[in-house]
N, CA, C and O atoms as a GROMACS GRO file, in nm:
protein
  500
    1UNK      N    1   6.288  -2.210  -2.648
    1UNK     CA    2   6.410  -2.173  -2.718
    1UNK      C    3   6.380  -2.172  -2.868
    1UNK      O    4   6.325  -2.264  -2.929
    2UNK      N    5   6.429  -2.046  -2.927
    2UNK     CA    6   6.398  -2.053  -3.072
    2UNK      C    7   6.471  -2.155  -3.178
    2UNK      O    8   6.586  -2.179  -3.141
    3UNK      N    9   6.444  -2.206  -3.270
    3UNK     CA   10   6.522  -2.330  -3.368
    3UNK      C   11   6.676  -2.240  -3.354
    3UNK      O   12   6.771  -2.286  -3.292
    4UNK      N   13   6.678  -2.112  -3.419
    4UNK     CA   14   6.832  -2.088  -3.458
    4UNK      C   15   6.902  -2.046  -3.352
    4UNK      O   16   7.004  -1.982  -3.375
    5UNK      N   17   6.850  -2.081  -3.171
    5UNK     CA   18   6.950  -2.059  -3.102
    5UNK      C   19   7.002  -2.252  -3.053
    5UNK      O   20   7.106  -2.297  -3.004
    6UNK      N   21   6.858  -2.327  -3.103
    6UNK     CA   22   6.874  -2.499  -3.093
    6UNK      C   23   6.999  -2.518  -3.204
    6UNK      O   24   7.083  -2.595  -3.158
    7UNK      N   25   7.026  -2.481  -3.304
    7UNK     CA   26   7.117  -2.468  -3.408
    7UNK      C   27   7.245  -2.443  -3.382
    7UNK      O   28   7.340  -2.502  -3.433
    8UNK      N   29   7.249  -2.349  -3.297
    8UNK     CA   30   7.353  -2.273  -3.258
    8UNK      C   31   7.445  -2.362  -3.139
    8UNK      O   32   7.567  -2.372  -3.147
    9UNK      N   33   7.365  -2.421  -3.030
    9UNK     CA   34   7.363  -2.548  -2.952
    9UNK      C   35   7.426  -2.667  -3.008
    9UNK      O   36   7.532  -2.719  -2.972
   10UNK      N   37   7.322  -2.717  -3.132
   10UNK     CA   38   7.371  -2.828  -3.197
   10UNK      C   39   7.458  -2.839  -3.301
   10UNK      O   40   7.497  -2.947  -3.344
   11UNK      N   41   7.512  -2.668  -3.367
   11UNK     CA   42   7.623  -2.679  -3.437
   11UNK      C   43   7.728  -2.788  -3.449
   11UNK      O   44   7.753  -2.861  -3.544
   12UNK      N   45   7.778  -2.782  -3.336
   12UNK     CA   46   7.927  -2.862  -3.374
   12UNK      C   47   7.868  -3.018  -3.429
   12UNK      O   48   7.936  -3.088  -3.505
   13UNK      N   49   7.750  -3.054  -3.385
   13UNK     CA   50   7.715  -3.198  -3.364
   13UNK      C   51   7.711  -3.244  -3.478
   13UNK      O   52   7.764  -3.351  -3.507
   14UNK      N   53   7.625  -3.144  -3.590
   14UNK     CA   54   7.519  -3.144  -3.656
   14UNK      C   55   7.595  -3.054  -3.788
   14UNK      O   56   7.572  -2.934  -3.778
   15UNK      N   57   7.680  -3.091  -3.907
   15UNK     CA   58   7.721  -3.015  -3.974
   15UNK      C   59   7.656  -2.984  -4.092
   15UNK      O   60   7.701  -2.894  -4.162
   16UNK      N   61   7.548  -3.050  -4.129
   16UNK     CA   62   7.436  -2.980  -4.213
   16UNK      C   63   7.315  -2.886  -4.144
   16UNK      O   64   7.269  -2.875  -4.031
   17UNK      N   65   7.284  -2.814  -4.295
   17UNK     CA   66   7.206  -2.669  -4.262
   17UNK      C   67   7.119  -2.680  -4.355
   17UNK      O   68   7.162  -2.719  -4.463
   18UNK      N   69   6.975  -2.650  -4.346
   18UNK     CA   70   6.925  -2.605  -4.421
   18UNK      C   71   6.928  -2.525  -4.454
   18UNK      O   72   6.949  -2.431  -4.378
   19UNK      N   73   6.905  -2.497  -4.630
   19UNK     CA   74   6.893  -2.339  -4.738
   19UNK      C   75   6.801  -2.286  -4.643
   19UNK      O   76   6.861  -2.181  -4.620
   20UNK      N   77   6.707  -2.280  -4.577
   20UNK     CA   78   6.623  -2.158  -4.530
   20UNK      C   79   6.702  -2.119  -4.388
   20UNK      O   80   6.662  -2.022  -4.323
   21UNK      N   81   6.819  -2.202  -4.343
   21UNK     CA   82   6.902  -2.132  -4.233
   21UNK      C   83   7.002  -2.057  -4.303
   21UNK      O   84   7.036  -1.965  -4.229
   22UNK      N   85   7.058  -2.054  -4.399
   22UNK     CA   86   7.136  -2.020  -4.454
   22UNK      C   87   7.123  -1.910  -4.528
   22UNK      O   88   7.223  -1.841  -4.552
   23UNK      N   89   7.010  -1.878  -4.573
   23UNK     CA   90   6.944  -1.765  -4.626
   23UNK      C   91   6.879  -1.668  -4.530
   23UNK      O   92   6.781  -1.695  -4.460
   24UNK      N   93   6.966  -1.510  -4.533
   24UNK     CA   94   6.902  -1.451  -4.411
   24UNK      C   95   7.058  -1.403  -4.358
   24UNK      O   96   7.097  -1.286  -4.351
   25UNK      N   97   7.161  -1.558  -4.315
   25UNK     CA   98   7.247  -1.556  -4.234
   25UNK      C   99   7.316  -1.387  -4.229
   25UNK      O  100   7.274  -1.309  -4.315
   26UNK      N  101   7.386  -1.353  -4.162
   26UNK     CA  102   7.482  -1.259  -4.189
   26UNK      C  103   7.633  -1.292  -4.195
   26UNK      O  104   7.696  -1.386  -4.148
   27UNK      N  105   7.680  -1.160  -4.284
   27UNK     CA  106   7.840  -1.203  -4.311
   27UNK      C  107   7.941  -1.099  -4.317
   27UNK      O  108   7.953  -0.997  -4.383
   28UNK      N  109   8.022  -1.167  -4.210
   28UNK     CA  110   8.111  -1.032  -4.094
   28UNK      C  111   8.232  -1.076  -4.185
   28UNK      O  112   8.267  -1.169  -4.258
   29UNK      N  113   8.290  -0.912  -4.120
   29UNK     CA  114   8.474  -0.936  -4.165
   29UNK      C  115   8.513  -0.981  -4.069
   29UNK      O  116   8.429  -1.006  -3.983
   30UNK      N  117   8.657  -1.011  -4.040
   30UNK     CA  118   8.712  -1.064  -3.907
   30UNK      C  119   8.767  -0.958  -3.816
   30UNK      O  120   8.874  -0.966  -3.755
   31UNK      N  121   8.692  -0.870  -3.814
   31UNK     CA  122   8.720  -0.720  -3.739
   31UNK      C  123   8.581  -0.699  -3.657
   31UNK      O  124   8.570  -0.623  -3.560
   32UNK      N  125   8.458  -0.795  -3.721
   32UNK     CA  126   8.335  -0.822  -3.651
   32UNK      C  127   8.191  -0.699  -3.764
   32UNK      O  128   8.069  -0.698  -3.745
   33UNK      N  129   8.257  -0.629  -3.854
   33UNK     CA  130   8.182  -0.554  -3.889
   33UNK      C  131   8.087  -0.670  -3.989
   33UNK      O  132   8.134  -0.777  -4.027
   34UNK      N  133   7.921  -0.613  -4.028
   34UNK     CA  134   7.855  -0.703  -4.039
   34UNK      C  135   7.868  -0.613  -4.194
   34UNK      O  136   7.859  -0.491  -4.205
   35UNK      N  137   7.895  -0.730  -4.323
   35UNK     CA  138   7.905  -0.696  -4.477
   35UNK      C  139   7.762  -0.704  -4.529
   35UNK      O  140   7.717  -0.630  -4.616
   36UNK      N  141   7.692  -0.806  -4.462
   36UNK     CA  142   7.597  -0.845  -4.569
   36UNK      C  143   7.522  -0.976  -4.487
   36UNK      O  144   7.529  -1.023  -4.373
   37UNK      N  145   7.445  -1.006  -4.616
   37UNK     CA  146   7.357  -1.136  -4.562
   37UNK      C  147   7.339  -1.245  -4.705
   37UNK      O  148   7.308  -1.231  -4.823
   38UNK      N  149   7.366  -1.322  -4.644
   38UNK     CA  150   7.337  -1.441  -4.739
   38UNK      C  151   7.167  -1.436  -4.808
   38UNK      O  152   7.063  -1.446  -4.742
   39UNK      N  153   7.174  -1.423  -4.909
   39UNK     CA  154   7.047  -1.407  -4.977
   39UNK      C  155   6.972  -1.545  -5.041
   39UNK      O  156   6.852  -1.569  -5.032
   40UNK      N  157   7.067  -1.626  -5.104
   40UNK     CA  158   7.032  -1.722  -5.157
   40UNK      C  159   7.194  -1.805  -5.171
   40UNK      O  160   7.293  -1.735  -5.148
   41UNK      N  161   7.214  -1.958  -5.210
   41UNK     CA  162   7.303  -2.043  -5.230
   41UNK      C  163   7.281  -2.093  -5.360
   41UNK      O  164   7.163  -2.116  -5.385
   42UNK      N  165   7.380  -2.122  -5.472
   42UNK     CA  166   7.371  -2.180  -5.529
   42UNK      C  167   7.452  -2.327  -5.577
   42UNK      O  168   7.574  -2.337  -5.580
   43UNK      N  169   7.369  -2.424  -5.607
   43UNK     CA  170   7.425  -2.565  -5.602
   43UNK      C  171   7.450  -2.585  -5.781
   43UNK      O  172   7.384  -2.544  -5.876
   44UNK      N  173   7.574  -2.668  -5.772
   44UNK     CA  174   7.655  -2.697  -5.893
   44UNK      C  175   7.548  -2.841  -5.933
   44UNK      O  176   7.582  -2.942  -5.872
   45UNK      N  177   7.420  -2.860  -6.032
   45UNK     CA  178   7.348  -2.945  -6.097
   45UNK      C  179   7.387  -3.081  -6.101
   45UNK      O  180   7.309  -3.174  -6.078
   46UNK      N  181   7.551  -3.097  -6.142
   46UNK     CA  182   7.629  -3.179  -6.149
   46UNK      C  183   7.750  -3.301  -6.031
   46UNK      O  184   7.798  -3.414  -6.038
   47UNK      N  185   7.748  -3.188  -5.939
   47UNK     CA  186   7.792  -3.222  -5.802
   47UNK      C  187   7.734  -3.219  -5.681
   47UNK      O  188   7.781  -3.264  -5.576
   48UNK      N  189   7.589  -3.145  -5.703
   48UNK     CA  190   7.529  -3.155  -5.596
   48UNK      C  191   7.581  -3.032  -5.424
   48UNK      O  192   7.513  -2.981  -5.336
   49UNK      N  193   7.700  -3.032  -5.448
   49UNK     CA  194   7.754  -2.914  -5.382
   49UNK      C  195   7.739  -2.781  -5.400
   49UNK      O  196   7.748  -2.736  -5.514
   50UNK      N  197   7.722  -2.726  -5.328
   50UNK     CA  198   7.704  -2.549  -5.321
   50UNK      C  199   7.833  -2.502  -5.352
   50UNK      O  200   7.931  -2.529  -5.283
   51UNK      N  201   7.837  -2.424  -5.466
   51UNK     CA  202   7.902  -2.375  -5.498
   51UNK      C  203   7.950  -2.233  -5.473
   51UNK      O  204   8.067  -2.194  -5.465
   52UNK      N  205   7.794  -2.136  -5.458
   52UNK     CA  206   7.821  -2.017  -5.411
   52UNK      C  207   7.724  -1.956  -5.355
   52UNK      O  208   7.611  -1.976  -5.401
   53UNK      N  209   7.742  -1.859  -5.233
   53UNK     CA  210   7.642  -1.792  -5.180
   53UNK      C  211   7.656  -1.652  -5.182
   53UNK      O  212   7.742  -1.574  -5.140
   54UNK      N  213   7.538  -1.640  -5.246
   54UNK     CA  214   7.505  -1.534  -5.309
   54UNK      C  215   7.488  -1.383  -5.173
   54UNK      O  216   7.377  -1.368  -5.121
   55UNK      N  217   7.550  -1.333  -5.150
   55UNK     CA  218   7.563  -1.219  -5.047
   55UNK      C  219   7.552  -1.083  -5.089
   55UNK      O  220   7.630  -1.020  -5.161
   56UNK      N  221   7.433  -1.039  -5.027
   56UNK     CA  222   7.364  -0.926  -5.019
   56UNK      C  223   7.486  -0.777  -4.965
   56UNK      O  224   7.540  -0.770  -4.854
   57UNK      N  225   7.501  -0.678  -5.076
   57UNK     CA  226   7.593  -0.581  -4.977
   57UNK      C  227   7.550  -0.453  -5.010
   57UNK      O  228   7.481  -0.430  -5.109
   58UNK      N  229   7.599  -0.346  -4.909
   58UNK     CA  230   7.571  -0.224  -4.990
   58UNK      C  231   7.405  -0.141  -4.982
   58UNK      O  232   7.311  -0.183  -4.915
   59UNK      N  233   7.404  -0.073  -5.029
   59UNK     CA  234   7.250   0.026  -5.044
   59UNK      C  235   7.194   0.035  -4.903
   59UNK      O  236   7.234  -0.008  -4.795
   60UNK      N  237   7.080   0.111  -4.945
   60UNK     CA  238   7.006   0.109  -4.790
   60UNK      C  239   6.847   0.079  -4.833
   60UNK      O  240   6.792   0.116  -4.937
   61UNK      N  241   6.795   0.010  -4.737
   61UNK     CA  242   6.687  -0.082  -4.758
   61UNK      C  243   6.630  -0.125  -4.791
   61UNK      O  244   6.512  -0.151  -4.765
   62UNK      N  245   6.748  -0.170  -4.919
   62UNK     CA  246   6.751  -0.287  -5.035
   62UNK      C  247   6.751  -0.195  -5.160
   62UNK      O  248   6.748  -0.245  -5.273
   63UNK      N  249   6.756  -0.016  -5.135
   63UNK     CA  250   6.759   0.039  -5.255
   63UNK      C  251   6.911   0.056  -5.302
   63UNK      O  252   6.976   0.100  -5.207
   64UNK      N  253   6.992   0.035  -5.419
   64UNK     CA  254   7.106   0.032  -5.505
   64UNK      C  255   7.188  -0.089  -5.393
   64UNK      O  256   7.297  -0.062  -5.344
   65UNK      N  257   7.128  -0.201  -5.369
   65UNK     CA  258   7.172  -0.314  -5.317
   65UNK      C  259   7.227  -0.430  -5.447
   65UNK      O  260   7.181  -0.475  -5.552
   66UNK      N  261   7.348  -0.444  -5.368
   66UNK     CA  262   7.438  -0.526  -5.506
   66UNK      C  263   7.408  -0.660  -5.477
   66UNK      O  264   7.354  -0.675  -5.367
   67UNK      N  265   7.426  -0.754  -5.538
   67UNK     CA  266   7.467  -0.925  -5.484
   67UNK      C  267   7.570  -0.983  -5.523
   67UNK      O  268   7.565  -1.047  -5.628
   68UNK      N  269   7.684  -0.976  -5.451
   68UNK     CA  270   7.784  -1.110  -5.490
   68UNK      C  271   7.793  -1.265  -5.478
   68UNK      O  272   7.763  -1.325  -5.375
   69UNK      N  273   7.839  -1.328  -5.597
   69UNK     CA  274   7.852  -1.407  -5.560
   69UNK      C  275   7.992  -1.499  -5.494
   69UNK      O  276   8.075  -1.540  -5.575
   70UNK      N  277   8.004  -1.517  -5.393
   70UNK     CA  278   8.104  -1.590  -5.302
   70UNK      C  279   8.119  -1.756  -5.321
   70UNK      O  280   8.034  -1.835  -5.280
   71UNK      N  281   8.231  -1.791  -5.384
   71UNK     CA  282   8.280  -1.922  -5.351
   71UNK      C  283   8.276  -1.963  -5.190
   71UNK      O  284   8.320  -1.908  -5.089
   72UNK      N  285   8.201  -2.085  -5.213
   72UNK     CA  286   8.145  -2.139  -5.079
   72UNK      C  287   8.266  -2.159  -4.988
   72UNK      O  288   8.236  -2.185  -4.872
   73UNK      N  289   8.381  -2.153  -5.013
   73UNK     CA  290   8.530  -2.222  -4.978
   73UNK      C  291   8.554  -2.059  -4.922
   73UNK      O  292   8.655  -2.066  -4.852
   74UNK      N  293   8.515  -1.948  -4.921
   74UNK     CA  294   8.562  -1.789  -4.861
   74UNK      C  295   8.449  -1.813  -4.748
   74UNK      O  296   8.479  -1.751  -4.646
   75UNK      N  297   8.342  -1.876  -4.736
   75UNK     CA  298   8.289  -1.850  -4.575
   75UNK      C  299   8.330  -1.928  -4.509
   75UNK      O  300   8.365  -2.033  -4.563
   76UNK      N  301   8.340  -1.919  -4.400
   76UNK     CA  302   8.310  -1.955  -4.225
   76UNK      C  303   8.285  -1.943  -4.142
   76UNK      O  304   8.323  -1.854  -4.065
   77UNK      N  305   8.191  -2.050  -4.119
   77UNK     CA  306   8.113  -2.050  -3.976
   77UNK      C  307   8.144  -1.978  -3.869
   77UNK      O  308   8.266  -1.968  -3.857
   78UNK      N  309   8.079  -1.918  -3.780
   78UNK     CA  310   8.123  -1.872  -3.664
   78UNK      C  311   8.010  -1.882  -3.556
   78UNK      O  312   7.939  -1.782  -3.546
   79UNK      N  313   7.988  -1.968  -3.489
   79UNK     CA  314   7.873  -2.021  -3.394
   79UNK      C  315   7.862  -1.893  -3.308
   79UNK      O  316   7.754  -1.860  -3.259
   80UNK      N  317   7.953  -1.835  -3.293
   80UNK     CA  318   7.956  -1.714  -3.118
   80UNK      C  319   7.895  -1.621  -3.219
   80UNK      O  320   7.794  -1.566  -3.176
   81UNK      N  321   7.938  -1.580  -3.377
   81UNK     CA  322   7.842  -1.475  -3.406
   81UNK      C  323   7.699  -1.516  -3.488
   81UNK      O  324   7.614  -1.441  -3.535
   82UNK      N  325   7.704  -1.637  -3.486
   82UNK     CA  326   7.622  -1.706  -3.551
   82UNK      C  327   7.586  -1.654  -3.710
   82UNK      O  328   7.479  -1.622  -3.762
   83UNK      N  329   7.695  -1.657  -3.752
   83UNK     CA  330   7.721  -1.610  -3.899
   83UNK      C  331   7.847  -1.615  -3.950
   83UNK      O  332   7.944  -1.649  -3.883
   84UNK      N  333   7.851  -1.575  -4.098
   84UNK     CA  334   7.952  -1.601  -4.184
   84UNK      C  335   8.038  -1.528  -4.156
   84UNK      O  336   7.996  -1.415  -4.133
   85UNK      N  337   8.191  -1.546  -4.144
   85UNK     CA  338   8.302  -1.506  -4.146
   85UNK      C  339   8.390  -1.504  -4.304
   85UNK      O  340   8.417  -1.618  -4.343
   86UNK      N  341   8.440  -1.381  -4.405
   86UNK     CA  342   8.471  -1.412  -4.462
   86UNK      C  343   8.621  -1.295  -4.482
   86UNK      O  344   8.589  -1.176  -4.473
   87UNK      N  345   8.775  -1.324  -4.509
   87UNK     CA  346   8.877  -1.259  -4.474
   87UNK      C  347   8.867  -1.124  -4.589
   87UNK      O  348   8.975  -1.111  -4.645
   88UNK      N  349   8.801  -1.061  -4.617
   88UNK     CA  350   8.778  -0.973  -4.735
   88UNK      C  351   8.709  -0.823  -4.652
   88UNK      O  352   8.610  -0.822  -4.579
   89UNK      N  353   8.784  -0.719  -4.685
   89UNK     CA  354   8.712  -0.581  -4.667
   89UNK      C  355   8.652  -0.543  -4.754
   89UNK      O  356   8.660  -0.594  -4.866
   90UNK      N  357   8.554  -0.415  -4.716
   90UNK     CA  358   8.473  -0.340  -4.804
   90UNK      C  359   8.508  -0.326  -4.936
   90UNK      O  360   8.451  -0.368  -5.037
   91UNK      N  361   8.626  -0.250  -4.920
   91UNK     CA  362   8.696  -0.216  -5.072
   91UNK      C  363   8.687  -0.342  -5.153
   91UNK      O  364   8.631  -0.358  -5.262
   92UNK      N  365   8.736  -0.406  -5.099
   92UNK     CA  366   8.757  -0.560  -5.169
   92UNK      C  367   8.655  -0.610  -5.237
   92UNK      O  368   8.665  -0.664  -5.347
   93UNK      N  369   8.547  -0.594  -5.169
   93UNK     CA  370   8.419  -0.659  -5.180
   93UNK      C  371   8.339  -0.554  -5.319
   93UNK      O  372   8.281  -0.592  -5.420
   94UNK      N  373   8.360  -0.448  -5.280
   94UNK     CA  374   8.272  -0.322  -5.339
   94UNK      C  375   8.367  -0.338  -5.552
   94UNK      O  376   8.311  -0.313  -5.659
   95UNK      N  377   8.520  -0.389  -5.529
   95UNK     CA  378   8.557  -0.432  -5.660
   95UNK      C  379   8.557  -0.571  -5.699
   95UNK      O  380   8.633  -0.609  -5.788
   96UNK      N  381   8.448  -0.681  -5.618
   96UNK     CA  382   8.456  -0.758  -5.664
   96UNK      C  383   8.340  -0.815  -5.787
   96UNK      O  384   8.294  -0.709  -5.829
   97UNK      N  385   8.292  -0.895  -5.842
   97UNK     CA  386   8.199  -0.937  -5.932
   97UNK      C  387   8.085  -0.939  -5.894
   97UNK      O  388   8.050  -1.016  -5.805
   98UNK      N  389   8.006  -0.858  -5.951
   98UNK     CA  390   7.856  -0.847  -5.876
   98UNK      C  391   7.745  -0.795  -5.939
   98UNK      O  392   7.774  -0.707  -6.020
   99UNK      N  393   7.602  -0.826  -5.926
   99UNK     CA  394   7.471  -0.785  -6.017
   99UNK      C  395   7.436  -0.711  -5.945
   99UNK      O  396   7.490  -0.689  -5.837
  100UNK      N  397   7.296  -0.632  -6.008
  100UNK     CA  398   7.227  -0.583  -5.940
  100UNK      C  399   7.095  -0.665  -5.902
  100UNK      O  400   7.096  -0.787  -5.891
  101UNK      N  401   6.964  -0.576  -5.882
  101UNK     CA  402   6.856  -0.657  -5.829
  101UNK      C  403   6.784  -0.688  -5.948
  101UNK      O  404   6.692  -0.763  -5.914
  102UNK      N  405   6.781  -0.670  -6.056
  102UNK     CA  406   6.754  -0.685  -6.171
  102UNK      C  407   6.756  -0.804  -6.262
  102UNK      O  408   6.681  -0.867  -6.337
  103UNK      N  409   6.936  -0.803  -6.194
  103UNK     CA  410   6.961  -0.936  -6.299
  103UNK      C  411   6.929  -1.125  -6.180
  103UNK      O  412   6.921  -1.148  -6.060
  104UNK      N  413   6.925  -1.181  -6.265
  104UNK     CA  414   6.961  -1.301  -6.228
  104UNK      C  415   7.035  -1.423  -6.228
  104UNK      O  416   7.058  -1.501  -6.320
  105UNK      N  417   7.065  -1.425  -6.119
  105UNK     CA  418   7.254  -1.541  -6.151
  105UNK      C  419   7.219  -1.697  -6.259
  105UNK      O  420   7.282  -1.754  -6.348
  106UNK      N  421   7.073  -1.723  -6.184
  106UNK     CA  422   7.076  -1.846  -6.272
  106UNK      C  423   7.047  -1.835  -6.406
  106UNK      O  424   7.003  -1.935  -6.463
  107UNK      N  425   7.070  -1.696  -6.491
  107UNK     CA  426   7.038  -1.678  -6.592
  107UNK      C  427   7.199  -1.702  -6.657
  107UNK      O  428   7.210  -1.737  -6.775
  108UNK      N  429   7.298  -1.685  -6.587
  108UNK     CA  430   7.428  -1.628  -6.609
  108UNK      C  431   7.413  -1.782  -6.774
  108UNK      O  432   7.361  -1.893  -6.774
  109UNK      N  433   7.486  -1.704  -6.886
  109UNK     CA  434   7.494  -1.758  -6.983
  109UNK      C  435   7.580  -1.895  -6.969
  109UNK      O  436   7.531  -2.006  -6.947
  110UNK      N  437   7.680  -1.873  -6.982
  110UNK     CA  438   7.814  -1.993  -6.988
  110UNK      C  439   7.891  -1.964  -6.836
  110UNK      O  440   7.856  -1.913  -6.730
  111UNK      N  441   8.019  -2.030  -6.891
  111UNK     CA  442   8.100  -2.048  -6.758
  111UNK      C  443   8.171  -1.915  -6.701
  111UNK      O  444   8.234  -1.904  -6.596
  112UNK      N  445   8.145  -1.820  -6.793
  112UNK     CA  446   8.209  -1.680  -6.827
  112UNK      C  447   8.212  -1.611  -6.711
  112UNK      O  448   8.303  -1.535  -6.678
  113UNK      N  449   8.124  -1.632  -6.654
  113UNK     CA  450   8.084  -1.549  -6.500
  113UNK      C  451   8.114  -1.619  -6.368
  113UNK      O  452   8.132  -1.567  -6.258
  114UNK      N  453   8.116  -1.733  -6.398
  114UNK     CA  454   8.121  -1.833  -6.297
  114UNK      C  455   8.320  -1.846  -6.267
  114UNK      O  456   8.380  -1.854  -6.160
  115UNK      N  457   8.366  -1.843  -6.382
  115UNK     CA  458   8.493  -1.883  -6.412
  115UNK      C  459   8.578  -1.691  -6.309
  115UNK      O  460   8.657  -1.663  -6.219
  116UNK      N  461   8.481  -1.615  -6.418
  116UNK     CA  462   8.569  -1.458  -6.336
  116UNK      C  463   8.543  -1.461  -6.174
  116UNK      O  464   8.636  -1.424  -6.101
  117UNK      N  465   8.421  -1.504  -6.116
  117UNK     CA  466   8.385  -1.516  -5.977
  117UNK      C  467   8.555  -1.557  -5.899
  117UNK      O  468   8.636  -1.493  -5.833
  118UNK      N  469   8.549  -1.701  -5.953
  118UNK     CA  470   8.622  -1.804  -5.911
  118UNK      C  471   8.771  -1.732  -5.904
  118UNK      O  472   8.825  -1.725  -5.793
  119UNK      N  473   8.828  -1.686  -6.001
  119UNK     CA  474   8.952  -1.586  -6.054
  119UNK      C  475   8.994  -1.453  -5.967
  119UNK      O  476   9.103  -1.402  -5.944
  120UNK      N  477   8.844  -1.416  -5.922
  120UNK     CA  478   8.840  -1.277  -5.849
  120UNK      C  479   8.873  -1.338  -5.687
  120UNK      O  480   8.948  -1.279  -5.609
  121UNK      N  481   8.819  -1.437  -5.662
  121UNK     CA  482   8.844  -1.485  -5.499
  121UNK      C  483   8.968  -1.585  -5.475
  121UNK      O  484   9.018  -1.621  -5.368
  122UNK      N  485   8.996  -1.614  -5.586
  122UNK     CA  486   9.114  -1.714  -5.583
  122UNK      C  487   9.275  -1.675  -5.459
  122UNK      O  488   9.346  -1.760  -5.405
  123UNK      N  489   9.285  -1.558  -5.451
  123UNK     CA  490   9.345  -1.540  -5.367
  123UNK      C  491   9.338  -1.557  -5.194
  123UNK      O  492   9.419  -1.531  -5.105
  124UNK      N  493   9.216  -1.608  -5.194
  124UNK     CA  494   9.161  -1.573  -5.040
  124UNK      C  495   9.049  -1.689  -5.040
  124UNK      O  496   8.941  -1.695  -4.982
  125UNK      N  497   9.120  -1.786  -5.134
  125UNK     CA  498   9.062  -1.950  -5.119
  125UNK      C  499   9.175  -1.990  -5.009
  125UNK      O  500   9.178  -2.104  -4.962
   0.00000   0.00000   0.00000
């Protein structure tokens, strides 16, 4: 049996994940269509909590591919699809805050970006 179907098994038991399970994951609307994939997580220095995961959307095979970043509080688990569930459509997603492959989040200057993220999903916390 492969680890991420042992995972999938020991979910409920077991509510920590490792970043290398988590990276990769995929992330559905609640209609089942697949948005994206979790690319990377990022943890708040200060709290130690993940703050946001960074989700891959858009382009085709990785060419004009965007990355958003998602307040950790918009996913959920879903063991049967074994991926992220998050209540947001395309449109939604396609106007929300996002880089390209270019830039990099942990470069983001001040709270400026972090603060609009937070502002843009606040409805669907």
């Amino acid at each position: 049996m492969d680890t991420r179907a042992q995972d999938r098994i020991a979910g409920a038991a077991n509510p920590l994940v490792s970043s290398r399970r988590v990276e990769g994951t995929a992330v559905y609307n609640p209609k089942g269509e697949r948005l994206g994939a979790i690319e990377q997580v990022m943890i708040d220095k200060l709290t130690g909590q993940v703050a946001y995961a960074v989700m891959s959307f858009g382009g085709f095979l990785g060419i004009g591919e965007k990355y958003h970043p998602l307040p950790w509080a918009v996913l959920d688990y879903d063991p049967a699809k074994g991926g992220y569930v998050i209540d947001l459509d395309k449109k939604t997603l396609e106007g929300a805050p996002q880089y390209g492959a270019t830039s990099d989040p942990e470069g983001w200057p001040d709270t400026t970006w972090q603060e609009r993220v937070d502002r843009y999903y606040l409805p669907y916390l």
